[in-house]
N, C-alpha and C positions, 0 to 999 in steps of 0.2 A: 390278328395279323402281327407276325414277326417283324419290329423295326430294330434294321441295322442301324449304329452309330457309328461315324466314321471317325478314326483316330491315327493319326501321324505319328512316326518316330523322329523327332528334327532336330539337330547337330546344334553346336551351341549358338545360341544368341545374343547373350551378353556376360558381362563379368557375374553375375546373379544368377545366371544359367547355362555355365561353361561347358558343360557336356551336354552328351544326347539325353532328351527327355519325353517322355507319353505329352503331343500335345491335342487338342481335341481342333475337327475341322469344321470352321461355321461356327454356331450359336451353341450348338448342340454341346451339355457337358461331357467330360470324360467317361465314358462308364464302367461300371464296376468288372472284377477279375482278369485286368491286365495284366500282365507278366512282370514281375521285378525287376527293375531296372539293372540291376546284376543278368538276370537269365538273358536279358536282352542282349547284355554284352558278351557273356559267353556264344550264344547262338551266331551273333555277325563274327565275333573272333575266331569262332572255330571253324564257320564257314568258308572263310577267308584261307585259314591255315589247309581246310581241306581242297579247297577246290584248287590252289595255286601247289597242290602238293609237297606243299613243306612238312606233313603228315609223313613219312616213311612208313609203309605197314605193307607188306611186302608177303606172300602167300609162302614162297619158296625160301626167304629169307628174314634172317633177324640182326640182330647190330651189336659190334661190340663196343663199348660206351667206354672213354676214358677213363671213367670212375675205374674199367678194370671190371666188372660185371656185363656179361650179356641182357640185353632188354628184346621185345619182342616188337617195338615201335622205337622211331626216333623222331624227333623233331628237331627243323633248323627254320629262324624263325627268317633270314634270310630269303631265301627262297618264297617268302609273302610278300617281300615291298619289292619286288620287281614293278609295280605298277604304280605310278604316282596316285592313284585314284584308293587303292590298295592302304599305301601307308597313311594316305589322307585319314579314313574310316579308324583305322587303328590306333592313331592321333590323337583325334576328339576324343576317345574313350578315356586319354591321360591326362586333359585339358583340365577336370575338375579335381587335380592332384598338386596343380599350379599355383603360388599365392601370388602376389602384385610382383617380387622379384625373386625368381627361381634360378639355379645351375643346374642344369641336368646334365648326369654322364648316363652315358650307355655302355654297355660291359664287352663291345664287341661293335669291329668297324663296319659289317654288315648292317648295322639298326643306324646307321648316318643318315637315308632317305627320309626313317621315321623321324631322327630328332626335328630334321630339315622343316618337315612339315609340322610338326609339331609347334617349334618356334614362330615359323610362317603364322598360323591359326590363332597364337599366343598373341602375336604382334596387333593382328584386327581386334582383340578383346582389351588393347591400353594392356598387354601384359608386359614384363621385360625376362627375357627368357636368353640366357648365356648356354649354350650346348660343349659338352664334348665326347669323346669315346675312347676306350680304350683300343687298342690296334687291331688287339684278338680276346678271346675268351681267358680270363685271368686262370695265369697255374699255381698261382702264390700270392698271398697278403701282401707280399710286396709293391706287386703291379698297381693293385686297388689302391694302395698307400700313395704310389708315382702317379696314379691319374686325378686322384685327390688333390694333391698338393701342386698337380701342372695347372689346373684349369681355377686356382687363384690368384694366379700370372694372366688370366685373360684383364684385356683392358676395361670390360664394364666389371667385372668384378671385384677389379682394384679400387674403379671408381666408387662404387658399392660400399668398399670399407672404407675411404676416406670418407664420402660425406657422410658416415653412420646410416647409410640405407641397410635397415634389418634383410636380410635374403633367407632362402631356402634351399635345404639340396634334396634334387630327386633322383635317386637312382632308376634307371630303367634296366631292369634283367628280361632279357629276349627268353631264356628258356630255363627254369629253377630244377634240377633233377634232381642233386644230393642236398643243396641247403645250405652247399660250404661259400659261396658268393655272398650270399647274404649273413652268414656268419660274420667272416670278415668286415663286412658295409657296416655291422653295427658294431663293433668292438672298435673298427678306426671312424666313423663317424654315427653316434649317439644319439644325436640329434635330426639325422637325416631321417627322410624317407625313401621306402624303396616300393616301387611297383614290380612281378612279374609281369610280361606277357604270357605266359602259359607256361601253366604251371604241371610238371608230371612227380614231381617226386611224394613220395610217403614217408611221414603225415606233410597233410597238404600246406604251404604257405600262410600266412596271413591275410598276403592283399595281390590279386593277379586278376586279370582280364579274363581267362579264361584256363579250364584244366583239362588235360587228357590224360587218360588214364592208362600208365604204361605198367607190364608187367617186368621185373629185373628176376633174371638168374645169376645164382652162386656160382663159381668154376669148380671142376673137380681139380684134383694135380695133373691130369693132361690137360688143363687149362678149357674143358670145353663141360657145356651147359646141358639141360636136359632138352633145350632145341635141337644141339648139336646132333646129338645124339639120334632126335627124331629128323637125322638129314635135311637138317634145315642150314643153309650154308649162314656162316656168320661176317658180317662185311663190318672191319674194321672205320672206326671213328677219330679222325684227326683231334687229337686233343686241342691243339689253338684256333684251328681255321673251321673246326665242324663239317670238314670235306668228307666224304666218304672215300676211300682206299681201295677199292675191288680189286680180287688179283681175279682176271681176265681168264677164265677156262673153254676150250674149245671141247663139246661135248658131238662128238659123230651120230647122228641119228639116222640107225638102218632102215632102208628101206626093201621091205619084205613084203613077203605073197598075201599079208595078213589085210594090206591097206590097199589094192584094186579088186580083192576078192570080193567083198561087199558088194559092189556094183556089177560083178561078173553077166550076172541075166540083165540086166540096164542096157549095157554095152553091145550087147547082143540083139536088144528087139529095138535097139536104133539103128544097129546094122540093119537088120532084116526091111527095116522100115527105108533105109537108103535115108536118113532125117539127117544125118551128119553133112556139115559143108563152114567149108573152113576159109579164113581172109577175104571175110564179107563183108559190105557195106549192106546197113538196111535202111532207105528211109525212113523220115520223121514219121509215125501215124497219123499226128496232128497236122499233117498237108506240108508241115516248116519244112526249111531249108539245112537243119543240122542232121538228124538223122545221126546212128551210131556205126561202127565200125564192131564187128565180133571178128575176134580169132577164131572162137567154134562156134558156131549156132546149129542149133538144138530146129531143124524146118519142122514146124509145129504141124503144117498142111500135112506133111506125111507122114505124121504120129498116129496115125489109123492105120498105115499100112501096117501094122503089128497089131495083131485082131488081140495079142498076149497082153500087151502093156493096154490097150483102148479098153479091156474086159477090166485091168486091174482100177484103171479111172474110173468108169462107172464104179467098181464094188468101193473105193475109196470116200466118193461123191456122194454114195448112200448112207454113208458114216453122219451124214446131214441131213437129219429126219425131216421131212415134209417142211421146208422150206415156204414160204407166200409166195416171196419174190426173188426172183435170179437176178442179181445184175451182174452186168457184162459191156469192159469199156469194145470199143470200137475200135478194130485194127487190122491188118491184112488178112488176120487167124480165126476172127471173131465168129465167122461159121462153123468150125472147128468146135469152137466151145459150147456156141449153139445146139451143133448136133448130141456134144457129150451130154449135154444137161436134159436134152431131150429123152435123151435113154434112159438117162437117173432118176429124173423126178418128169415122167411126161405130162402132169399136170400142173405144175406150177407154172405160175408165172412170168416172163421174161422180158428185160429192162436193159436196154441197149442205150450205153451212154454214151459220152463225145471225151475225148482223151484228156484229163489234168484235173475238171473239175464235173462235179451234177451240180445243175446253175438249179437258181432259186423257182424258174418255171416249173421244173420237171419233179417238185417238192407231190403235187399234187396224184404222182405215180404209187406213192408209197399210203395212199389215205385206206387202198386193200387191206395194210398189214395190219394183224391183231398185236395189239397191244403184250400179249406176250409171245406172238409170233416169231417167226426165224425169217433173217433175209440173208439171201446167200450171196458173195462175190465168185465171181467164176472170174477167170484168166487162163489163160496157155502157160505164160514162166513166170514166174520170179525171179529180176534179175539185180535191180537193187532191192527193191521193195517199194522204190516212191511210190508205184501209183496204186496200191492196193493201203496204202498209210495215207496215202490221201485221200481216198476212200472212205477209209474210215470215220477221218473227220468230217466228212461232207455229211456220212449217214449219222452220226453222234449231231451233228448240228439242225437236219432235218427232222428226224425222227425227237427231237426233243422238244423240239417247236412244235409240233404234230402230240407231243403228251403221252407218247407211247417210248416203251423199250424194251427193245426185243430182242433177242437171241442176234447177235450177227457174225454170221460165219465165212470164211474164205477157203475156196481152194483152186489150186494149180495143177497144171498136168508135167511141170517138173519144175521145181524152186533148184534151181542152177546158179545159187550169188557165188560172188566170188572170196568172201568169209565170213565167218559164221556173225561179224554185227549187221550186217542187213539180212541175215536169217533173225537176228533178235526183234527184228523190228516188227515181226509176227506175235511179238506179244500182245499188241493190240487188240488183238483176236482171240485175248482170253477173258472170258467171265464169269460168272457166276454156275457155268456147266463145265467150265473147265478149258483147256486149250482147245479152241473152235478153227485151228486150221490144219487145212487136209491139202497133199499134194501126191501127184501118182510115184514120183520120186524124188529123192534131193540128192545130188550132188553140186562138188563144189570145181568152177569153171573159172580161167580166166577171166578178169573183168571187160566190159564192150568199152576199152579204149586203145586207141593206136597203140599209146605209150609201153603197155602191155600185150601188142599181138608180135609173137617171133618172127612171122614174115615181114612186117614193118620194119622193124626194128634190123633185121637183115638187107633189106632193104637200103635204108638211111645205111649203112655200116658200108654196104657198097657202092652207093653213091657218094660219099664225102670220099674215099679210097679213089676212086675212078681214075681221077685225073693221075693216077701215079704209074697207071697203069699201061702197057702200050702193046703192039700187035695180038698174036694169039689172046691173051691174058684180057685183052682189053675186049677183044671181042666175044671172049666168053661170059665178062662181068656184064655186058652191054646186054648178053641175052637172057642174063637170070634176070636183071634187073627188069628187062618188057616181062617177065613169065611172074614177077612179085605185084605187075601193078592188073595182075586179075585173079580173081579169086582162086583158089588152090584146087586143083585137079591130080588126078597122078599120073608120072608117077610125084609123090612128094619129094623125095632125095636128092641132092644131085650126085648123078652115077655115071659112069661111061655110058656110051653107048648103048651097047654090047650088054649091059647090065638092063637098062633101060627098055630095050626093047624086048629082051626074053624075061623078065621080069621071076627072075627064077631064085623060088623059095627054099632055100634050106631044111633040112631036117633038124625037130628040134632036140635037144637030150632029154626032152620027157617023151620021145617018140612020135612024134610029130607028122605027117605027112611031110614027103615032098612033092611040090607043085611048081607047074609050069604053065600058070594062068595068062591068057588071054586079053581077059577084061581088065582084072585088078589085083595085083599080088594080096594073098589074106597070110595073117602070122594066125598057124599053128599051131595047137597044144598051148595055147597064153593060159596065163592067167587074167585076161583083163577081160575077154568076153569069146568067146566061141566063134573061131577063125574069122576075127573082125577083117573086113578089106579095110585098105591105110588110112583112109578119112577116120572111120571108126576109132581104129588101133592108138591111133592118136590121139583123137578126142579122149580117148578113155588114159590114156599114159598122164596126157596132161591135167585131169583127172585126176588121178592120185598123186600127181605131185602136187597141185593145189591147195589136197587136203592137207599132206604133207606142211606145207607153208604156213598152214594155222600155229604148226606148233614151234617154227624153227626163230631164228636170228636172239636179238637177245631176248632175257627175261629177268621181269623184275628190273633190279639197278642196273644192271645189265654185266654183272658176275660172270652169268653163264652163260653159254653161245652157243646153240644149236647149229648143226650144221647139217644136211643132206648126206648120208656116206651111198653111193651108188652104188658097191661092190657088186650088188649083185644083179644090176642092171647092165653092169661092165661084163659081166661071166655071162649073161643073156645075151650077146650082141649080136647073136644070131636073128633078133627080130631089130632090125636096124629101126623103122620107125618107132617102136617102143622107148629104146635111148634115145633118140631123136626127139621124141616129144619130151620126155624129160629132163633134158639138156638146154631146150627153147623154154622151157615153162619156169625153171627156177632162173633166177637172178644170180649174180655170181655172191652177195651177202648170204644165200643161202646153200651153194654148194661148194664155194673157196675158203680153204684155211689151208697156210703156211705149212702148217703142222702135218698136214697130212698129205701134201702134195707128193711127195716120196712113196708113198702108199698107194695114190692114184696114178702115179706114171708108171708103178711096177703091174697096173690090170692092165694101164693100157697098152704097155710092152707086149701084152701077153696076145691080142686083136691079130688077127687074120684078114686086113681086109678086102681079101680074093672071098672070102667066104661069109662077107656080111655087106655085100653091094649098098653103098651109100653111108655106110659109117664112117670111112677116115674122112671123110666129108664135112659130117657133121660133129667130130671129133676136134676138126682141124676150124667152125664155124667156134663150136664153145670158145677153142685156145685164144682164140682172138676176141674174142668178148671178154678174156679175163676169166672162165668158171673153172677151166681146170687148167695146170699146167704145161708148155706147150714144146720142152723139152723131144718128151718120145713121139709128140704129133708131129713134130718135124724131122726126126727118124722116120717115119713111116711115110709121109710124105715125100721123102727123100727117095725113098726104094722106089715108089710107085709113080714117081715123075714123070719118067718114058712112056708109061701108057694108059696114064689117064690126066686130060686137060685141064679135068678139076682138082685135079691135085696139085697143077703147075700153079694153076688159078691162085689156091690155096698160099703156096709154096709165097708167091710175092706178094699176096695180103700180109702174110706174118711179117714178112719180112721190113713191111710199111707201118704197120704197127708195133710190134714188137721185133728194132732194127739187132738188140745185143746176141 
């Protein structure tokens, strides 16, 4: 039998054991092939440097370093002692650097937290310990020389030399790159010592906490590197303050026929299924009182109505060979999932659990499975991922106690999160056979919270306005506001009249029908699914601008700036809910820039809206939220005052929010 010995790493204890050291716990001696007390402090320093990101290492970018060479990493050690707990750890590591009276300088006003603590730790060990720092990161022998000779003007220090107390100096360097800091530190004081905290330059220092290993490039004569080159932007380094410099680029990101086509057949057998239903409340499963709020929900009960998509689950589901046992939480859908699993695997197994957690009784369900067995999770969506991650742990925790492990697999009849980190969180689901989760499809949707559904949010935007409001105007906000506090029907826009009741569709420029439907206006000739009716058309627009938002706002240090370019949503505006859902689905961080508002008031100049019922609408809801411009939305609002309401409507919303 294998005996563990347990051993402690414990901070110092006394003058005899100033730093951190291997101590053993109990009677039990230390045992053998510990880690060096070095490796030790490199692994807590760099841990520190990395998790508080003072590490700069950046995919899209690299740094231009004072020294006047580009590096592909930077380090500021600053951005580590934001936490007093932080520079406490980094502290101890210096303690054993310390004699009975020490002066310490540090080479930069950022590392004051650290001396702070430092001396504090110093004081409990009977140490005497005088701090000080220089302002900024020294540009000249000089400064080193002026910090030197300030901090023997402190008052224990004077004391120090008059009663002949021998002392010590310790220099603390936050980050060594070229080596010329410490050059300096020993030519004006010989006798001192110096510690790095982290050390990157080549060849490495003598004595540091910790290294990272940064790669530096040469400049050509246009001053730029072979990152440069491989378009990698280069963000400039404040010589004294170690601030970064970005110059701030606004990059347009079009949005093309390339990013709703993927889901084209999706959007379609949820049409056909009638599954779409938009500004819904759904109770809690677990009986509670919170329950979520969706902007679109995916009606999972009539994801059979599409015999297309229910064939493609079964053939997905079968990707999950011979399965023991199905489990399956318990919720309004869970017959649903039932019946699917039925078709796929009609002899397994099936395990209906209770919603959050499988309790410790129901351990004895799983004594079927064989030891290299497969047990499957079944679900309807994936919407954050919690409860198939919690899942997991429950079966990782049963199935281990049980002495078995088996294949465990997951799958969904559509993983719909709202970006791609709680689709990450399906890596749990990979083992030793490879990625074990299946879903009938994925797309990326709105997240189920108010804060995020447009009609909410439109909503509140017309209730805090209300009160500014009076006759006609009042009484038209009063009625959108009763038609926001129930779930969304069509028509969705607000339109005249006269629009609304003939519900009369446009021809599109790819040739399109036109219709003059009855039931439910459908857009024509789209590209998002095959003449979705509006619930659909929308769900699916908002849809790809979700996906859309994975990629946009800043990146990296935040250099470069994506932005959403609509153009060609603006030139489509023949399918009014299509811009309308794209208009409600981004946020104005990801469709507004200064820069280019001149560009978007010149498409929307260009709008017809006699011939896109319910756009200047929802052209005139964006201006007022901030996403686009709201210059030509009040030209066009202007024309169309006389005879439509919600234009008036419009006209003195703007005018209450954006009075210039």
């Amino acid at each position: 039998m294998q005996v563990f010995v347990p051993e402690t790493l414990v901070g110092a204890l006394s003058v005899g054991s100033p730093g951190p050291q291997w101590h053993r716990v109990g009677d039990a001696p230390l045992p053998d092939g510990l880690p060096p007390i070095t490796d030790a402090c490199q692994a807590e320093v760099e841990a520190v440097l990395r998790r508080t990101k003072a590490i700069f290492d950046e995919k899209h970018y690299h740094y231009a370093l004072p020294s006047k060479r580009h590096a592909d990493k930077f380090v500021r050690l600053g951005d580590a002692l934001h936490s007093v707990f932080d520079s406490h750890r980094i502290a101890e590591w210096l303690l054993p650097h310390l004699s009975r009276h020490t002066v310490v300088i540090g080479d930069t006003g950022s590392m004051l937290p650290l001396l702070c603590s430092l001396k504090e730790q110093a004081q409990r060990l009977s140490l005497s310990v005088e701090i000080g720092n220089l302002d900024r990161y020294p540009l000249s022998k000089g400064e080193v020389k002026d910090a030197i000779e300030a901090i023997k003007d402190r008052r224990a220090v004077v004391d120090w030399a008059l009663a002949g107390t021998p002392y010590t100096s310790l220099f603390v360097i936050s980050v060594n790159s070229t080596g010329q800091v410490l050059k300096w530190i020993n030519e004006l004081a010989p006798d001192s010592k110096a510690v790095v905290i982290c050390d990157t330059a080549t060849p490495p220092c003598e004595l540091s906490l910790a290294r990272v290993e940064v790669t530096r490039y040469d400049l050509d004569a246009e001053g730029k590197c072979d990152l440069c080159r491989g378009q990698s932007h280069a963000i400039p380094v404040h010589a004294g303050t170690y601030e970064l410099l970005p110059k701030i680029e606004y990059v347009a990101e079009p949005l093309t026929r390339k990013i709703p086509r993927p889901n084209y057949d999706f959007w379609t057998m949820m049409d056909q299924a009638d599954a779409v239903e938009l500004h819904i409340d759904v109770p809690d499963p677990s009986g509670g009182t919170s329950g979520r709020h969706f902007p679109i929900l995916l009606n999972s009960e009539k994801l059979p109505n599409s015999q297309t998509f229910w064939e493609l689950c079964v053939a997905k589901i079968r990707e999950i060979e011979s399965p023991d046992l199905i489990v399956i939480p318990k919720h309004q859908y869970t017959a649903v999932v039932e019946a699917l699993c039925q078709e796929a695997h009609p002899r397994a197994r099936r395990l209906l659990i209770p919603q959050g957690k499988i309790s410790a009784e129901m351990a004895g369900e799983f004594r079927g499975v064989r030891a290299d067995g497969c047990v499957l999770v079944a679900d309807d969506a994936l919407v954050t991922g919690t409860t198939l991650s919690n899942i997991r742990t429950d079966l990782h925790r049963i199935t281990k106690a049980l002495g078995i492990d088996p294949d465990v697999a997951a799958f969904v009849m559509v993983a719909r999160p709202a970006d791609q980190a709680d689709l990450d969180l399906m890596k749990r689901y990979h083992n030793h056979k490879g990625d074990r989760f299946r879903y009938g499809w994925q797309v990326f949707l709105p997240p189920p919270d108010k804060r995020f559904c447009p009609w909410c949010q439109e909503r509140k935007l017309l209730t805090d306005y209300r009160s500014g409001m009076q006759g006609e105007c009042l009484a038209t906000v009063q009625e959108r506001i009763e038609r926001l506090e129930r779930p969304m029907g069509q028509p969705l826009l607000m339109m005249s009249d006269d629009h609304a009741v003939a519900q009369v569709v446009p021809a599109s420029p790819e040739g399109g029908q036109v219709g003059c439907l009855d039931e439910e206006a459908r857009s024509f000739g789209s590209f998002f699914g095959k003449d979705l009716r509006e619930r659909a058309a929308f769900a699916a627009g908002a849809c790809a601008g979700q996906k859309m938002i994975q990629g946009l706002a800043p990146l990296g240090g935040g250099i470069e700036f994506k932005v959403a370019d609509l153009k060609w949503a603006y030139e489509c505006y023949f399918e009014g809910v299509l811009l309308s859902s794209l208009l409600r689905t981004f946020s104005p961080i990801h469709v507004r820039c200064r820069e280019f508002d001149s560009r978007v008031g010149q498409q929307i100049a260009k709008l017809d809206p006699d011939k896109a019922p319910g756009v200047l609408t929802e052209l005139a809801l964006a201006a007022v939220m901030g996403k686009i411009p709201s210059e030509q939305v009040k030209l066009l609002l202007a024309r169309h005052a006389d005879k439509d309401r919600w234009a008036r409507m419009f006209t003195r919303l703007i005018e209450l929010v954006d009075p210039k």
